[in-house]
Wavefront OBJ file of the C-alpha trace (Angstrom):
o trace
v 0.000 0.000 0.000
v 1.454 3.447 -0.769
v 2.939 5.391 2.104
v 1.290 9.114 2.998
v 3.869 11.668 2.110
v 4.721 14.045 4.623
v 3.961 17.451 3.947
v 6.796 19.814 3.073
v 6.971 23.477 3.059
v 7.495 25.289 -0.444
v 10.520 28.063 -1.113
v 7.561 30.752 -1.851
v 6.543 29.907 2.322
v 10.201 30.412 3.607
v 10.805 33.748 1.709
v 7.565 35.099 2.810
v 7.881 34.371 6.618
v 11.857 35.377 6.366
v 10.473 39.295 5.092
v 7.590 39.604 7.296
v 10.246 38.692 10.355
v 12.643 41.998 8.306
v 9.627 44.340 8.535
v 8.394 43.882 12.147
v 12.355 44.089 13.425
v 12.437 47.081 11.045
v 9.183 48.411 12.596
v 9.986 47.857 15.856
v 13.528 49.528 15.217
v 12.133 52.431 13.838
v 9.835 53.250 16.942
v 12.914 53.137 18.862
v 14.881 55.290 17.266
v 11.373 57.774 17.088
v 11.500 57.247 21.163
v 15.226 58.336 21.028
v 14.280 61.557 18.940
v 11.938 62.557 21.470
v 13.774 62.220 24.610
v 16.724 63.998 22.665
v 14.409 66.772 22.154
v 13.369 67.068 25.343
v 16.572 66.963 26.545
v 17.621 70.184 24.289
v 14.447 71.461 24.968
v 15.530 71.564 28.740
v 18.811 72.599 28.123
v 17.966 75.645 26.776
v 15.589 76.277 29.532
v 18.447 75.977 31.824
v 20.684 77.951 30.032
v 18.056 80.914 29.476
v 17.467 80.771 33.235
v 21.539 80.842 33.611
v 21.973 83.649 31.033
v 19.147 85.736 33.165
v 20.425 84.936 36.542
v 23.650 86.586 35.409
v 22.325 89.283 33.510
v 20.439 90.275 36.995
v 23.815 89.872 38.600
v 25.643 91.673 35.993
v 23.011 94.708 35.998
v 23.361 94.659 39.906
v 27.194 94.822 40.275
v 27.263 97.333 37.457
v 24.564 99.443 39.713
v 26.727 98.326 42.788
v 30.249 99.917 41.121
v 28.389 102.816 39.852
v 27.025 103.873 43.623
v 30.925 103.616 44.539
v 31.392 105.532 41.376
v 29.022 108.591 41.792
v 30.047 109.867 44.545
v 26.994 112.630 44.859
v 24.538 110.650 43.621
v 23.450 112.509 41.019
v 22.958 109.678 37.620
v 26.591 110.616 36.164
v 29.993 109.965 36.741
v 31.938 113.107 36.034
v 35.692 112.973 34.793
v 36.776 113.890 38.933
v 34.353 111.069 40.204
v 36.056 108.787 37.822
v 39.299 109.283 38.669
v 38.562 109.288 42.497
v 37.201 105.934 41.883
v 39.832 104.399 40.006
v 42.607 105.985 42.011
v 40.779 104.633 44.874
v 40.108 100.875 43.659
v 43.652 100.488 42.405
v 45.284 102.290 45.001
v 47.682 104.227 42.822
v 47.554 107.844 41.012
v 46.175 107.595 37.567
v 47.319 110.673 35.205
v 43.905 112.676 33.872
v 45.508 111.717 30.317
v 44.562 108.225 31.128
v 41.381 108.816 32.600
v 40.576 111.497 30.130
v 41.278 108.537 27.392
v 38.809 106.269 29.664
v 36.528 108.397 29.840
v 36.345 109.209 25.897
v 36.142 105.259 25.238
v 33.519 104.233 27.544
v 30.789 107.339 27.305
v 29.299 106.856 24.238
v 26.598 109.419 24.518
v 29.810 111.917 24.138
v 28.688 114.454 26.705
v 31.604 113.816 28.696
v 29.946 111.410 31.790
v 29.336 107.945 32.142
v 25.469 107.266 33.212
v 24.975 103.687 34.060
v 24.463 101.977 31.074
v 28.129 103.073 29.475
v 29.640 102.312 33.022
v 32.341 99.292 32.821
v 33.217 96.727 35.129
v 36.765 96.972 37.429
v 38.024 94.801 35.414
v 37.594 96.061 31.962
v 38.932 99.394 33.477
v 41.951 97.427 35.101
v 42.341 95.780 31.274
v 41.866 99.244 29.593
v 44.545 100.687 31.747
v 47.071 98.333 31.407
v 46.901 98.118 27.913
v 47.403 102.313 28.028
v 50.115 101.653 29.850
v 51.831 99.485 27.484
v 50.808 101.422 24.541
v 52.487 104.349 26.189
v 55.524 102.018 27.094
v 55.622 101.083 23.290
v 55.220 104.668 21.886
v 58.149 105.599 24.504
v 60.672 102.953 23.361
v 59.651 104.048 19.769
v 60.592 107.216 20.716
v 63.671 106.166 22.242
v 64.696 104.233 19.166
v 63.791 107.146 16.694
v 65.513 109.438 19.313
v 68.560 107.316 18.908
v 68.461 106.409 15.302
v 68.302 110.474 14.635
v 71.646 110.459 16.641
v 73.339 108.479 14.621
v 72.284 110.111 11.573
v 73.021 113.792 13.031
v 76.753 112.298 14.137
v 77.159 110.163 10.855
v 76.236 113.834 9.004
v 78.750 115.667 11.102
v 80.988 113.096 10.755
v 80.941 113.654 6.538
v 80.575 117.237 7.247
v 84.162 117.051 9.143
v 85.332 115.776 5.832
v 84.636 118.691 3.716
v 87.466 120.812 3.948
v 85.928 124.235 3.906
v 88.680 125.671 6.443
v 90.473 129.109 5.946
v 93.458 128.083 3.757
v 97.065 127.904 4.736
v 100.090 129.027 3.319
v 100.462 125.952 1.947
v 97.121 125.536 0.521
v 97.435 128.763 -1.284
v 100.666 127.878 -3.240
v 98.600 124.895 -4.514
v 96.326 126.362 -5.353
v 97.640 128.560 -7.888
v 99.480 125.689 -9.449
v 96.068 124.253 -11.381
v 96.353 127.829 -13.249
v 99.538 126.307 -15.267
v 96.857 123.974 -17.208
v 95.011 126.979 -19.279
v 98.554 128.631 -19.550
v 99.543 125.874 -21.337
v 97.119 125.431 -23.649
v 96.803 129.594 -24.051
v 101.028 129.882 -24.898
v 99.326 129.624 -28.574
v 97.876 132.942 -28.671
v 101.404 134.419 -26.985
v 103.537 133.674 -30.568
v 103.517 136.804 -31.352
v 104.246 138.456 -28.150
v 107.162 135.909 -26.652
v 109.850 136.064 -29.645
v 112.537 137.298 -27.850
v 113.992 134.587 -26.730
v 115.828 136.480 -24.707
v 113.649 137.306 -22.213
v 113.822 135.375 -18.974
v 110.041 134.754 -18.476
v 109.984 133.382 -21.974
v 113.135 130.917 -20.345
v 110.836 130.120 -17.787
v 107.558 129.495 -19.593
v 108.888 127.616 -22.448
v 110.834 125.033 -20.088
v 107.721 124.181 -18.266
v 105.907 123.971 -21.647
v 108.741 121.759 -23.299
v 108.070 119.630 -19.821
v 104.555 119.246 -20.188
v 104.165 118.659 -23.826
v 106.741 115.910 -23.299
v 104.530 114.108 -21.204
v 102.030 111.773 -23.350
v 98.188 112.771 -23.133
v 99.383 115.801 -20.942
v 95.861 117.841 -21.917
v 93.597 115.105 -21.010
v 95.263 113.709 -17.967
v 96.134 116.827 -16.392
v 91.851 117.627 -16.913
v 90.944 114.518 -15.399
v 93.002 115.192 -12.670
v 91.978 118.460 -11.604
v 88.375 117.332 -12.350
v 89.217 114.622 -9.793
v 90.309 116.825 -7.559
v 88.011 119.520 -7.399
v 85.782 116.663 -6.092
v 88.064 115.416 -3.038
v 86.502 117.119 -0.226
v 89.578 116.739 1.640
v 91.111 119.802 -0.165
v 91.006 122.757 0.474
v 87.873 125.132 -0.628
v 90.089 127.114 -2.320
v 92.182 124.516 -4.132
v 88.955 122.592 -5.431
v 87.814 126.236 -6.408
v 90.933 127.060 -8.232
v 91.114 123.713 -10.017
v 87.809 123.523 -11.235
v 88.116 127.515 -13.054
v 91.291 126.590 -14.140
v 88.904 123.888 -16.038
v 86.372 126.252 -16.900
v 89.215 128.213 -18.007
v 90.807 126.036 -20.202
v 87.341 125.149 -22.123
v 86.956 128.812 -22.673
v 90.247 128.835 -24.991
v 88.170 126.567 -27.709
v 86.335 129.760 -28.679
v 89.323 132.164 -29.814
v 91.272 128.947 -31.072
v 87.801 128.240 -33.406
v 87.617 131.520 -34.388
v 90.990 131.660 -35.219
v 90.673 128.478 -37.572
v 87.510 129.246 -39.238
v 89.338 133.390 -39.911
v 91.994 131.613 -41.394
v 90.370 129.477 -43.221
v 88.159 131.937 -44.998
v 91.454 133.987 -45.616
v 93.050 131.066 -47.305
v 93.368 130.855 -51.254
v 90.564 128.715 -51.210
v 88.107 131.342 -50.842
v 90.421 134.030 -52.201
v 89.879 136.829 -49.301
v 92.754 138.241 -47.385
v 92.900 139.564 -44.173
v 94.275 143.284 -43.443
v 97.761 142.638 -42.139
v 97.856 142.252 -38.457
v 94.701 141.296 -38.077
v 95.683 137.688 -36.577
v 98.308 139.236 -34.573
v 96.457 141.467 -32.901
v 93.469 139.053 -32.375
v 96.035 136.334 -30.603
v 97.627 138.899 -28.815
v 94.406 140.196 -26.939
v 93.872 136.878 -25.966
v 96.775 136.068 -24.647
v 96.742 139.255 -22.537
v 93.401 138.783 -21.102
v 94.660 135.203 -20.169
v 97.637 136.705 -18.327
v 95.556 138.950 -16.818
v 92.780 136.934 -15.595
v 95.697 134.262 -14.289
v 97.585 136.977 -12.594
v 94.175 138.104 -10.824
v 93.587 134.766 -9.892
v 97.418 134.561 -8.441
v 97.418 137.320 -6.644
v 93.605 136.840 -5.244
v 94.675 133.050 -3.775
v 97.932 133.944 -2.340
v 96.346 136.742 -0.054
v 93.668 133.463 0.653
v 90.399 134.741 -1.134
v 88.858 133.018 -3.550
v 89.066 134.720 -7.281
v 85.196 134.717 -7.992
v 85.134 137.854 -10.100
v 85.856 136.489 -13.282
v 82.687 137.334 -15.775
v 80.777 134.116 -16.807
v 83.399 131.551 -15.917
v 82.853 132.347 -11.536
v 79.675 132.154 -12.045
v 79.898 128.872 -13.839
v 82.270 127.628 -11.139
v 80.047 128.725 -8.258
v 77.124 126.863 -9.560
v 78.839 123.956 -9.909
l 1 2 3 4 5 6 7 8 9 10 11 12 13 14 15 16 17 18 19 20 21 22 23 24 25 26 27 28 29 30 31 32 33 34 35 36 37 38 39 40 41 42 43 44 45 46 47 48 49 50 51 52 53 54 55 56 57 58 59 60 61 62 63 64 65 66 67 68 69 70 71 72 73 74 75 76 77 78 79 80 81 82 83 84 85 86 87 88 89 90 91 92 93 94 95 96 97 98 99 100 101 102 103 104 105 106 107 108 109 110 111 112 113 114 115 116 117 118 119 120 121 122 123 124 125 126 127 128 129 130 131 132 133 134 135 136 137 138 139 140 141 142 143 144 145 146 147 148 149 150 151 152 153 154 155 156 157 158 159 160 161 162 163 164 165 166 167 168 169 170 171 172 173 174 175 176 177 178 179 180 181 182 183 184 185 186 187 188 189 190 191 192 193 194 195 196 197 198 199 200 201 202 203 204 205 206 207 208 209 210 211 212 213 214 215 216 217 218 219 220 221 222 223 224 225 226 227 228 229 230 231 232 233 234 235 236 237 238 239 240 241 242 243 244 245 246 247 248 249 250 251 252 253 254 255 256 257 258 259 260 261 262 263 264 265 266 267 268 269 270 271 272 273 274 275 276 277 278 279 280 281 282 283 284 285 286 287 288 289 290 291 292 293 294 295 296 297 298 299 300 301 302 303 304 305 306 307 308 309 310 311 312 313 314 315 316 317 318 319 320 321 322 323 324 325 326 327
């Protein structure tokens, strides 16, 4: 006989009982966290209760020490604490002397109304008075050492100016610096013995000895022109000589430059007097031109001779002083 078959539960059966099992834990799950939510909220909820009640308490407290330090402050009980009252107070709290700057400064910070008293709501605690002292103290501290160090720094410019001021040597001139400094007058004499051919012929004359020795001397030296005008141009810069030698050396420049114009005019007049352009000069002409320049050299050197020796500078020579004292 056949044997009953025992009865067996289908797939569809175990799914279905394995996701209704998911959604009650998920349910159940859910309403916890919901129950967790709430008591969270009423836990911030009484929180801020407490902390309102907190922030009161001390706003009370805060509005009766401020009433409490502005008693002590008004001393006549009339509403305001005038600039004396306030520095009573604070002299008296602290137990030191307070300079009116300091309480003036306090007193501009903290009264915001501006008519120059502190009613009770601009008054500050102690403590933000102790803090807005001290910090006026050290600001004054800090202003003082930056003082100090400007003070000092001035100093050492003053005595590093007087020190390069000690270099310039703008002292009357000795006998010594007076003999050199007629020397830098041999440069345009030089250069001017051109214009004298007329006038030194006679060779027998003992200044034309002299002059034509040192002339042989200094044309035998290579580049003699352009060293000996880089050398008084470097020395009419050293500060370290002599006012009048630096004077003297750079007119004796100045000088010098001022013999291109007769020695151009001379070239271009005999150049046009040439054959080349077929006119002739009247005879003498050239003569007499070189010869006025030569004398107006000699004269301006010997005025600038005489003028150094006796220690005065020669600053009356038209156009070429003035050029000098510019300079």
């Amino acid at each position: 006989a056949p044997q009953p078959t025992a009865m067996r539960s289908s797939p569809m059966m175990i799914i279905s009982n394995t996701a209704i099992t998911a959604l009650q834990a998920a349910l159940d799950n859910t309403s916890e966290q919901e129950t967790e939510v709430q008591r969270l909220k009423a836990m911030a909820a009484e929180l801020r209760a407490e902390a309102a009640e907190l922030e009161s308490q001390q706003a009370s407290e805060r509005t009766k020490f401020t009433e409490k330090i502005f008693q002590e402050f008004d001393a006549n009980n009339d509403g305001d604490v005038t600039f004396d009252e306030l520095k009573a107070a604070l002299e008296r709290t602290f137990e030191m002397e307070i300079a009116d700057e300091r309480v003036e400064t306090l007193m501009k910070d903290f009264d915001k109304s501006g008519d120059g008293k502190l009613q009770i709501d601009e008054m500050a605690s102690v403590e933000q008075f102790r803090n807005r002292l001290e910090y006026l103290v050290q600001d004054e501290k800090r202003k003082t050492n930056e003082a100090t160090r400007s003070a000092a720094k001035s100093a050492e410019v003053s005595d590093l100016i007087e020190s390069q001021l000690a270099l310039i040597n703008d002292r009357p001139p000795t006998g010594t610096d007076k003999a050199i400094s007629v020397l830098p007058y041999l440069f345009p004499l030089m250069d001017g013995l051109m214009f004298g051919q007329f006038l030194l012929k006679d060779a027998s004359n003992p200044v034309f000895g002299v002059v034509a020795a040192i002339y042989v001397l200094y044309r035998s030296i290579p580049f003699s022109g352009v060293l000996t005008f880089f050398g008084l141009s470097a020395g009419s810069n050293n500060l370290s000589l002599n006012r009048l030698v630096r004077y003297n050396m750079q007119q004796a420049i100045y000088l010098d430059i001022a013999l291109f114009i007769p020695a151009i005019v001379g070239a271009i007049t005999a150049a046009a007097s040439s054959s080349l352009f077929g006119y002739q000069l009247p005879p003498g002409i050239a003569e007499i031109g070189s010869d006025a320049v030569f004398l107006t050299l000699l004269a301006t050197l010997a005025y600038s001779t005489i003028s150094s020796l006796l220690g005065a500078e020669p600053d009356k020579i038209p156009l070429i002083s003035d050029a000098v004292n510019k300079r």
